[in-house]
Backbone as CSV, one residue per row, in Angstrom:
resi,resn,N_x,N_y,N_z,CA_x,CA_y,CA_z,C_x,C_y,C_z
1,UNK,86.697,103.055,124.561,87.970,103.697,124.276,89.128,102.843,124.804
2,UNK,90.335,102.798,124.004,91.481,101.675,124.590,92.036,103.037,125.649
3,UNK,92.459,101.783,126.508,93.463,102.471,127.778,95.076,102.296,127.245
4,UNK,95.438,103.238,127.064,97.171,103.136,127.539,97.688,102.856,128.940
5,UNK,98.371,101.602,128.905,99.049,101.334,130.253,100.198,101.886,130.191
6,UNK,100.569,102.000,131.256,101.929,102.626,131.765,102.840,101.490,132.570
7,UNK,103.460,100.831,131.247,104.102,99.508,131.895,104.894,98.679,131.080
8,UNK,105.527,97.386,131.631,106.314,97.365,130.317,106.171,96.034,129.260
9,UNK,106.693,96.060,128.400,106.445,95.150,127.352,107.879,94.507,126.797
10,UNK,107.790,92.998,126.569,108.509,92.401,126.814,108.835,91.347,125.765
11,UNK,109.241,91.269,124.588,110.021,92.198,124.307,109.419,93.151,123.937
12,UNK,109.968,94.635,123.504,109.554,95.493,123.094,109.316,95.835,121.390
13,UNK,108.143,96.345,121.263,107.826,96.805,120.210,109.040,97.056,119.104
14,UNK,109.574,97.568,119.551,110.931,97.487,118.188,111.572,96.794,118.470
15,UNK,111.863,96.088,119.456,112.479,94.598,119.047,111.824,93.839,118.374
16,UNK,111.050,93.529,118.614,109.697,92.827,117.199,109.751,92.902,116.136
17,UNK,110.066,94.208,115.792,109.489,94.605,114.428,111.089,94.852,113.795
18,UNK,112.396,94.702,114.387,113.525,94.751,114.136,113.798,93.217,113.063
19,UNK,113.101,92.417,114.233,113.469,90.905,113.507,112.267,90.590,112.034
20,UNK,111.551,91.422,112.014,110.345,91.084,111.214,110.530,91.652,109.951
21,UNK,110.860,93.214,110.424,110.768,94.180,109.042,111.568,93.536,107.787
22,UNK,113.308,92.936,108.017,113.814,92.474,106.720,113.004,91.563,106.063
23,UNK,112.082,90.528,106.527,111.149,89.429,106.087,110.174,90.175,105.162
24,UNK,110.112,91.532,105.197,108.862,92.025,104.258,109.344,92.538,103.030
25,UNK,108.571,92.599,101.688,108.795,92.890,100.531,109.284,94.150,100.154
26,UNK,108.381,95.380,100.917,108.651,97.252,100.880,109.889,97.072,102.088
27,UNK,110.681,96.367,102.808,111.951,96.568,103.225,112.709,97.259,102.766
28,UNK,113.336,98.472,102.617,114.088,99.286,101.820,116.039,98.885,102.128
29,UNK,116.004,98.415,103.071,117.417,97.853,103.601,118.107,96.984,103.589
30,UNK,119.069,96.974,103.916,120.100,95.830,103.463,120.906,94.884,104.510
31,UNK,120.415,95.527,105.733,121.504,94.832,106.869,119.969,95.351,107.754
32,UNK,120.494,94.864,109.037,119.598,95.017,110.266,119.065,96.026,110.588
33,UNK,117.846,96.079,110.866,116.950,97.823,110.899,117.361,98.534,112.457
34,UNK,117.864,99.517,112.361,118.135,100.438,113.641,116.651,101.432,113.683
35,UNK,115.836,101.298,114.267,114.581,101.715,114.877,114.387,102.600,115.502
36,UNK,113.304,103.558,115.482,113.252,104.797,116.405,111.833,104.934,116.703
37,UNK,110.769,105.166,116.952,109.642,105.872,116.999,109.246,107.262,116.626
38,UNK,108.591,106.741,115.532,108.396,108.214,114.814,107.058,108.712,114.297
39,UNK,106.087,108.101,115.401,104.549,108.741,114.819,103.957,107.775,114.652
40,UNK,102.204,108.219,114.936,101.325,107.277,114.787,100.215,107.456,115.144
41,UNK,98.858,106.893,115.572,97.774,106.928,115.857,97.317,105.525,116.616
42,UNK,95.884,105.649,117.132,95.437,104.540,117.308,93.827,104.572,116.687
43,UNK,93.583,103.887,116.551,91.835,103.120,116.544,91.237,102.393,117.230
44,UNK,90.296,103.100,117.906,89.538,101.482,118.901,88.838,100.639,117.940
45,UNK,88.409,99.620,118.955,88.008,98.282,118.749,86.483,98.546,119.393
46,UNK,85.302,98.569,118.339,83.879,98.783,119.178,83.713,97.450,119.869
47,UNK,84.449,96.387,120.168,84.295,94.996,120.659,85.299,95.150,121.750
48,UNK,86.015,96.473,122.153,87.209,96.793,122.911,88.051,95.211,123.672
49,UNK,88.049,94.335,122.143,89.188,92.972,122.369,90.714,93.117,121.309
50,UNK,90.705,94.354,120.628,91.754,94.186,119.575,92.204,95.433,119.743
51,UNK,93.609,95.633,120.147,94.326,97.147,120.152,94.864,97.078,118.736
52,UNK,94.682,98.516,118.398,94.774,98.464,117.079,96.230,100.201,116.814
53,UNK,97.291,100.202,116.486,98.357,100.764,116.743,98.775,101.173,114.948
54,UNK,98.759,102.220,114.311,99.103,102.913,113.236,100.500,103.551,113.310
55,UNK,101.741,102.385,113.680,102.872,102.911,114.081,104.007,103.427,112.996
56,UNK,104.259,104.498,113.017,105.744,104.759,112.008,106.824,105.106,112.981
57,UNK,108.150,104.094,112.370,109.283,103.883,112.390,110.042,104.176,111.909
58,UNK,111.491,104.998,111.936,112.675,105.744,111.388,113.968,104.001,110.697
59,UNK,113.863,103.763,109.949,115.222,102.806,110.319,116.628,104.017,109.732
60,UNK,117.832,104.070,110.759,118.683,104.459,110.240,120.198,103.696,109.701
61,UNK,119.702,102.878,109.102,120.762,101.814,109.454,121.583,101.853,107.649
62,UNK,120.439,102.739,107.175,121.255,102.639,105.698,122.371,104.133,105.434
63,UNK,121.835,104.610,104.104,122.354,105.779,103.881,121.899,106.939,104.304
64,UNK,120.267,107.041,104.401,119.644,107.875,104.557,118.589,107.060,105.156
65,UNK,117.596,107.931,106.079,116.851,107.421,107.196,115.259,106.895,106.094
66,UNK,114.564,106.109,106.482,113.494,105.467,105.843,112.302,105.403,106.547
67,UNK,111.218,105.862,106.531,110.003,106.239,107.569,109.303,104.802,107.147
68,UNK,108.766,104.198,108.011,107.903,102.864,107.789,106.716,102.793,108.316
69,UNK,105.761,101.970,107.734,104.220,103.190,108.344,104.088,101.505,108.897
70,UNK,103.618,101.119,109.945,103.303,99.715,110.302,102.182,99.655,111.217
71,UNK,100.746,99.425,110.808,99.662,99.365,111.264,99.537,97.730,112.084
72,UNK,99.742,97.642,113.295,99.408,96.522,113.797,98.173,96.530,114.790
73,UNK,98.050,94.546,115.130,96.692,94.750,116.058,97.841,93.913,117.345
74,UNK,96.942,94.037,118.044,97.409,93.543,119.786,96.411,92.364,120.314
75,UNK,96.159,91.229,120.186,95.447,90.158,120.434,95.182,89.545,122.177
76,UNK,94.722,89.481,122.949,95.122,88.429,123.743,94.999,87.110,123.599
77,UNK,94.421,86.469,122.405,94.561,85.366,122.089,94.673,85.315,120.418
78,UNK,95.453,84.342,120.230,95.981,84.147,118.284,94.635,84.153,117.700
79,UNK,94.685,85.044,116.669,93.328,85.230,115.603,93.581,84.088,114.987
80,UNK,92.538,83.616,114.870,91.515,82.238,114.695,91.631,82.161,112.735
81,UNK,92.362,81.398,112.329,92.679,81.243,110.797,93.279,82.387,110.262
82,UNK,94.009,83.300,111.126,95.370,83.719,110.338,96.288,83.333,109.947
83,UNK,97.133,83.532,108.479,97.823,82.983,107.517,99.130,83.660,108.956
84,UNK,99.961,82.657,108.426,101.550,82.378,109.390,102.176,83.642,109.190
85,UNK,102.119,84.438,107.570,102.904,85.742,107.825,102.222,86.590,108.328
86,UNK,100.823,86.442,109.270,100.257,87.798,109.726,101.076,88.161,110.779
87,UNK,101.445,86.446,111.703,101.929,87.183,112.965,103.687,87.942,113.011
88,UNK,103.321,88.870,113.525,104.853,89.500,113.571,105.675,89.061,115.342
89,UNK,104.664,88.515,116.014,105.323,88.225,117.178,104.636,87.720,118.402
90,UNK,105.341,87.659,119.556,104.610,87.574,120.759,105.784,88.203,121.464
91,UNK,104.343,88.772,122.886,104.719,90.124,123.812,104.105,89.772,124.654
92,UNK,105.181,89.949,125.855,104.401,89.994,127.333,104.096,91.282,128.085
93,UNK,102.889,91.401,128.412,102.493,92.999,128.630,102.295,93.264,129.970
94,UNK,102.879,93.889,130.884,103.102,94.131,132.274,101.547,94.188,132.527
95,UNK,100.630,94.547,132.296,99.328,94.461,132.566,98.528,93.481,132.189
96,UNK,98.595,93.903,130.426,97.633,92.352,129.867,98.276,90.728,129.814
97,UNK,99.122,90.908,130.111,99.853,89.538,129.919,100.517,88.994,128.377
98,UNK,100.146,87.684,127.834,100.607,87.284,126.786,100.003,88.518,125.763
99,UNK,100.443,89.080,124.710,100.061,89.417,123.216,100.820,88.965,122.108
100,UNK,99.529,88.720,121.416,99.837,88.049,119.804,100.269,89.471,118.920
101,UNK,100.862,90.038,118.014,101.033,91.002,117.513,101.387,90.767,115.748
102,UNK,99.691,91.134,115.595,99.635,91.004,113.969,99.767,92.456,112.891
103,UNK,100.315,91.948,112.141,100.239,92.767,110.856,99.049,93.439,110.579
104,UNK,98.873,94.430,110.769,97.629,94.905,110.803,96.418,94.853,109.083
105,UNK,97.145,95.061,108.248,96.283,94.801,107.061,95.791,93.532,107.100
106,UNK,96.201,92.347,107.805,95.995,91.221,107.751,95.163,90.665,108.511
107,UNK,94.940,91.570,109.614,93.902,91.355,110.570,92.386,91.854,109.881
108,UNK,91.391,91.021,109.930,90.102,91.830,109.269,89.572,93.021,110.217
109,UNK,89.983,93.106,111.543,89.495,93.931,112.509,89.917,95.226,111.962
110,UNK,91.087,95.223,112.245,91.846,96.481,111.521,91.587,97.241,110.324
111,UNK,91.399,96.266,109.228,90.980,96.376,108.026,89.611,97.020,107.913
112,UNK,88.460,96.471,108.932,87.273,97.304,108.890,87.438,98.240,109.272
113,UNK,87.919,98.903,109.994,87.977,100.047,111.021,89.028,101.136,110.334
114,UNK,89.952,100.823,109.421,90.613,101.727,108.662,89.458,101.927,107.528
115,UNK,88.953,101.340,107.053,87.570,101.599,106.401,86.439,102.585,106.450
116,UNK,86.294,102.246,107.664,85.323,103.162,108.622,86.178,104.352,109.239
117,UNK,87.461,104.659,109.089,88.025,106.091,108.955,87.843,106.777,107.861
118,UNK,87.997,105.950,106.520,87.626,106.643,105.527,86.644,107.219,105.318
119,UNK,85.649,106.480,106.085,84.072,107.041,105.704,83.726,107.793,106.681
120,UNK,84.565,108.565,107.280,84.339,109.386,108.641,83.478,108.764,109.625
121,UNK,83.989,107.560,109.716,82.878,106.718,110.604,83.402,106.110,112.338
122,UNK,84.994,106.453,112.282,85.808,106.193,113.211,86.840,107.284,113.494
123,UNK,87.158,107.789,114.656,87.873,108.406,115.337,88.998,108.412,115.497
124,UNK,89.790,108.671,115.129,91.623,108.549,115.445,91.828,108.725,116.563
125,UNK,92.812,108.349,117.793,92.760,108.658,118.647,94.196,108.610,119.159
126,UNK,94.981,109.381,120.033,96.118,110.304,120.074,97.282,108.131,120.257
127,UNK,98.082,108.187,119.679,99.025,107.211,119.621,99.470,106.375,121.311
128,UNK,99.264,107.608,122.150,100.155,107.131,123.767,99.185,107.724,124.719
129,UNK,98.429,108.487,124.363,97.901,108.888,125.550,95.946,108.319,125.849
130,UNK,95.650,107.958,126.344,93.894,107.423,126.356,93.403,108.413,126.349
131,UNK,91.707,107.451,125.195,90.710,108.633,125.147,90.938,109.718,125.155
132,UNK,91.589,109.954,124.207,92.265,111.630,123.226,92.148,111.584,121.837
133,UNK,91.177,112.533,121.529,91.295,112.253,119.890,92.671,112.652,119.233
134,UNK,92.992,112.397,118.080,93.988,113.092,117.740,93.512,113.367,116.313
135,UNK,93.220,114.786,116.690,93.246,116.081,114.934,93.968,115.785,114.062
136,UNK,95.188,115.427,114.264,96.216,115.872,113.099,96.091,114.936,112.381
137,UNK,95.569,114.088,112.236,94.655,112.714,111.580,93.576,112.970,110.821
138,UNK,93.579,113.238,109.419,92.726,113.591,108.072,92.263,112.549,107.344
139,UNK,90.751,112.318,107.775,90.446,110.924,106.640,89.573,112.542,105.573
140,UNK,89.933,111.766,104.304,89.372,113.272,103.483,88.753,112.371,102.677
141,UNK,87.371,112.518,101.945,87.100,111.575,100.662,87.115,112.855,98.909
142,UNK,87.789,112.334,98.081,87.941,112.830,96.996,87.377,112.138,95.881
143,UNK,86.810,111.738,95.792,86.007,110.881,95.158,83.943,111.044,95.387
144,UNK,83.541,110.481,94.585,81.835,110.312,95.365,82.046,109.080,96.487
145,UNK,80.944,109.337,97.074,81.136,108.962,98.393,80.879,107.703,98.437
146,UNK,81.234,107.270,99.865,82.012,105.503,99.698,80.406,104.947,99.958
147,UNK,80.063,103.604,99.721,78.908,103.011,99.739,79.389,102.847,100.785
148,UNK,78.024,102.022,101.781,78.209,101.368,102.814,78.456,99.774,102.496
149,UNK,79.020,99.318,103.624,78.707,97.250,103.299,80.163,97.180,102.653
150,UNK,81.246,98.032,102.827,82.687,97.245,102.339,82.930,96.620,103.246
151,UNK,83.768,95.413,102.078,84.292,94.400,102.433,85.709,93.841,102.740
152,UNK,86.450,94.089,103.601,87.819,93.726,103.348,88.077,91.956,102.884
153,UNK,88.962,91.957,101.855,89.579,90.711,101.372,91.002,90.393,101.546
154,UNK,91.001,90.111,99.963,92.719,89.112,99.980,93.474,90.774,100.190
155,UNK,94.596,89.757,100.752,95.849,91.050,100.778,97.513,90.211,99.950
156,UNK,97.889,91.650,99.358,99.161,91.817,98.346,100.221,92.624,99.130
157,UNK,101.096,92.246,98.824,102.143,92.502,99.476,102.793,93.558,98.106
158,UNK,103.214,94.722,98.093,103.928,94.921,97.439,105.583,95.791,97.560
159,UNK,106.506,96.752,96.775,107.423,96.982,97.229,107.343,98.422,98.040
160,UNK,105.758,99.276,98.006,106.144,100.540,98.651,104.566,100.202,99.962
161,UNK,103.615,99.476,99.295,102.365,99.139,100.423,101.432,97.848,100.403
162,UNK,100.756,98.160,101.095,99.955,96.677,100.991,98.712,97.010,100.975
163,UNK,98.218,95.718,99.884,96.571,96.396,98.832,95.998,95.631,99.653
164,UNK,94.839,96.010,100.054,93.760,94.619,100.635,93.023,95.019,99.336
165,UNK,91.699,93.993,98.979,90.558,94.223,98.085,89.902,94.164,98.830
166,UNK,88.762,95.100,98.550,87.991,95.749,99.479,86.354,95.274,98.697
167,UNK,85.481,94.373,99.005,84.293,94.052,97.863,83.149,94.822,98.005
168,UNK,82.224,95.609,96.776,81.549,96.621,97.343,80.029,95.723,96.886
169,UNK,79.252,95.077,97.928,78.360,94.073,98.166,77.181,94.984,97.051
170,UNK,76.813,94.339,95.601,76.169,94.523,95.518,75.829,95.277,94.005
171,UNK,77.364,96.298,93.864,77.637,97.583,93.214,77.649,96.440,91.599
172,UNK,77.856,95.419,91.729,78.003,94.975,90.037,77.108,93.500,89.787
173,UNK,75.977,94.089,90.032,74.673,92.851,89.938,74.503,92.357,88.624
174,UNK,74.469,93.333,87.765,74.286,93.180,86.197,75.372,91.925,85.830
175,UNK,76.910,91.960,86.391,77.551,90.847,86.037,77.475,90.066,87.134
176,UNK,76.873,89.951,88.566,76.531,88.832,89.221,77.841,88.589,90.073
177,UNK,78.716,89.342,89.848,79.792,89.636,91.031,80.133,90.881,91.672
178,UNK,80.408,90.969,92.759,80.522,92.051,93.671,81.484,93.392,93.070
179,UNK,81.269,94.556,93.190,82.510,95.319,92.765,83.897,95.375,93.681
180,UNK,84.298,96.203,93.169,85.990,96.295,94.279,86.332,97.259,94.113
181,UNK,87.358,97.826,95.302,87.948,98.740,95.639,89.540,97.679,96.181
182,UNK,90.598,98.935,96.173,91.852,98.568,96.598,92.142,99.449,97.613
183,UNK,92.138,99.114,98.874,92.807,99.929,99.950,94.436,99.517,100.035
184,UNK,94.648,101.145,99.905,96.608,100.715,99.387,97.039,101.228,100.650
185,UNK,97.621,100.297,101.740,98.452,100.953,103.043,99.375,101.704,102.438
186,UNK,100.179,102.715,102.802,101.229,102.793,101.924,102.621,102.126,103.520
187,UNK,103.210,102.079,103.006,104.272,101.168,103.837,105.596,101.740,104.020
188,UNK,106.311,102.604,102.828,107.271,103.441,102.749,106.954,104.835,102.665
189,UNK,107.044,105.447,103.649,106.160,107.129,103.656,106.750,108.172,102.783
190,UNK,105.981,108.963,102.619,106.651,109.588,101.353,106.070,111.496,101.855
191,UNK,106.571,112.485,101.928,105.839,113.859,102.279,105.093,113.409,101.174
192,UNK,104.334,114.652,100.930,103.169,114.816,100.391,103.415,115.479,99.103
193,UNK,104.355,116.439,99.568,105.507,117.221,98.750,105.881,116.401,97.228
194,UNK,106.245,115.183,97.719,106.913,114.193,96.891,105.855,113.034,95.964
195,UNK,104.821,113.125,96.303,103.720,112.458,95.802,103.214,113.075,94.668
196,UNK,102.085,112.539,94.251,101.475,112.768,93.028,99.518,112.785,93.166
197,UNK,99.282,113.985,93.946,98.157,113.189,94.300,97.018,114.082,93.103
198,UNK,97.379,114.066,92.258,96.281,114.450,91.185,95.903,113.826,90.653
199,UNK,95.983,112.230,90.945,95.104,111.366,90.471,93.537,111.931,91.101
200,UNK,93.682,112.196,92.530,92.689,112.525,92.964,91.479,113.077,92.695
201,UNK,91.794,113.931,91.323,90.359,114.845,90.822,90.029,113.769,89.769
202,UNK,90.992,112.956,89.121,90.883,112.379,87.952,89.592,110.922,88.285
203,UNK,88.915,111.020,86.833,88.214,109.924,87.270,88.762,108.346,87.393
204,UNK,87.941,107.689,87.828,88.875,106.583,88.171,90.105,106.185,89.251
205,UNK,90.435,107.811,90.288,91.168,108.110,90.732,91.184,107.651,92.411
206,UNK,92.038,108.733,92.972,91.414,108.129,94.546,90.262,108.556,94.864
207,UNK,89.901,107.414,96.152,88.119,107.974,96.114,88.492,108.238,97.926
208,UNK,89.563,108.249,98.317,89.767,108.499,100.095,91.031,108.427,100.228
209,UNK,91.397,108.927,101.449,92.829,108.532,101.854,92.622,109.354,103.101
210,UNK,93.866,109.190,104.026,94.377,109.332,105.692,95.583,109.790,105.336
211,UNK,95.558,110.669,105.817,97.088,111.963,106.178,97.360,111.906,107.575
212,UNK,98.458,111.522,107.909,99.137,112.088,109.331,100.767,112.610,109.166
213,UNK,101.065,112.649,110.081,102.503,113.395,110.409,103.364,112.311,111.134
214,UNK,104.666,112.068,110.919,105.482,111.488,111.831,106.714,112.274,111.650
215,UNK,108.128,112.069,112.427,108.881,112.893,112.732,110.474,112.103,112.232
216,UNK,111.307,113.182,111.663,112.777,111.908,111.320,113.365,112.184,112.029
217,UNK,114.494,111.203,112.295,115.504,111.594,113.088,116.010,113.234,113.601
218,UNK,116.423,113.598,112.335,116.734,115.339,112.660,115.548,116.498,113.201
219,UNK,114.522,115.616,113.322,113.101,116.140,113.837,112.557,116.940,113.400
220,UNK,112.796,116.544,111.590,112.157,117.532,110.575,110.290,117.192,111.024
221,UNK,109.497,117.780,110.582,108.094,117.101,110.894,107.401,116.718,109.554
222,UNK,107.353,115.444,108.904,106.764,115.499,107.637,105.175,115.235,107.898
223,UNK,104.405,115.127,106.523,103.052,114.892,106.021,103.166,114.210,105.043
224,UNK,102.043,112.733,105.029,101.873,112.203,104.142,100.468,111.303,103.874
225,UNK,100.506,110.403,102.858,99.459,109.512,102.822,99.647,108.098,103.595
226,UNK,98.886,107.628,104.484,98.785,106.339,105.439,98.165,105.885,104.576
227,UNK,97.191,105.581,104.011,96.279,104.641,103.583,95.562,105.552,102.311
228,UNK,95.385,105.016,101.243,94.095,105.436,100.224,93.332,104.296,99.856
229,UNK,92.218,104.791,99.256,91.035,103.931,98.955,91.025,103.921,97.317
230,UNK,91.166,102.922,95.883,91.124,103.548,95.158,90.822,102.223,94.531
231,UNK,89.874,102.409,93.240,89.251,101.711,92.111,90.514,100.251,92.064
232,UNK,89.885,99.095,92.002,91.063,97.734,92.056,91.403,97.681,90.199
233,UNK,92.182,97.787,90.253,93.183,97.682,88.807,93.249,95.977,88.698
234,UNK,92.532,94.816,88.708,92.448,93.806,88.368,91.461,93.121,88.996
């Protein structure tokens, strides 16, 4: 189980992600992101070497406030052949010392282990406090059920989330290449209210997804989709 320290970090987490967020594609803004903390989760690491952080962020800097779902990992040393836009930074941690701080879809650690939520195979666990599960964290599958042996792959950047391809070892022998799945982060949060999730019964549709809660400024409490699992469209 990861420990939460009680200590400080240097720079801080939204300073990081202040200078980073305009660099990304689902950026919804136009000038400099004003930051808040607004919800999240964690996932351990069964190798307990990679903190793994499911953070959403308020920016209020536009017209109206923008929820940002930003799944990162926590390194003590730079992952070994990550592409230059994984890293979002470096942090000095009153306890652990140096951290590398990657983009979490981009990390394969992360990527398995949001996987293995889908398949009810991993534990959510409360955002700030250690070894606490946290309930309000729904991996649901709507679909038939996920094979074992996924694979996380390439990752897409797009304007509301980010797709990894996911390869399902095995599922398309007859043509002699692997099948696929698309795990879609979603990146710009949306209630649930506002979604469309009746793809879900439909075939071809979603086959999983992760619901949590984060909070806006006016401390409305929304619900939405973090992550789905769904058939790769190419």
């Amino acid at each position: 189980m990861a420990t939460i320290h009680d200590t400080t970090v240097t720079p801080t987490k939204l300073e990081v992600l202040t200078a980073w967020l305009p660099t990304r594609p689902w950026y919804q803004g136009t000038s400099t992101p004003q930051l808040a903390k607004a919800g999240g989760f964690r996932l351990d690491d069964p190798e307990g070497t990679t903190g793994m952080e499911f953070m959403v962020v308020t920016d209020t800097s536009g017209d109206s406030p923008v929820a940002y779902h930003v799944p990162v990992t926590y390194r003590g040393v730079p992952l070994e052949g990550a592409a230059e836009q994984a890293l979002i930074g470096t942090m000095e941690h009153g306890v652990l010392g140096p951290r590398w701080m990657y983009d979490g879809p981009q990390d394969p650690v992360l990527a398995a282990r949001l996987l293995a939520l889908l398949q009810n195979r991993a534990e959510p666990q409360q955002q700030s406090v250690s070894d606490t599960p946290d309930p309000t964290v729904v991996a649901e599958t709507t679909g038939p059920a996920l094979p074992d042996g996924l694979v996380p792959g390439d990752v897409r950047e797009g304007k509301h989330d980010t797709a990894v391809t996911v390869r399902i070892p095995g599922e398309s022998a007859a043509s002699g290449e692997p099948g696929a799945l698309t795990l879609s982060v979603t990146r710009v949060l949306r209630p649930d209210a506002l979604e469309a999730p009746a793809d879900a019964a439909e075939p071809g549709g979603t086959r999983a997804r992760v619901t949590a809660d984060w909070t806006f400024p006016d401390g409305t409490r929304l619900r939405g989709t973090f992550a789905a699992l769904r058939p790769a469209t190419d």
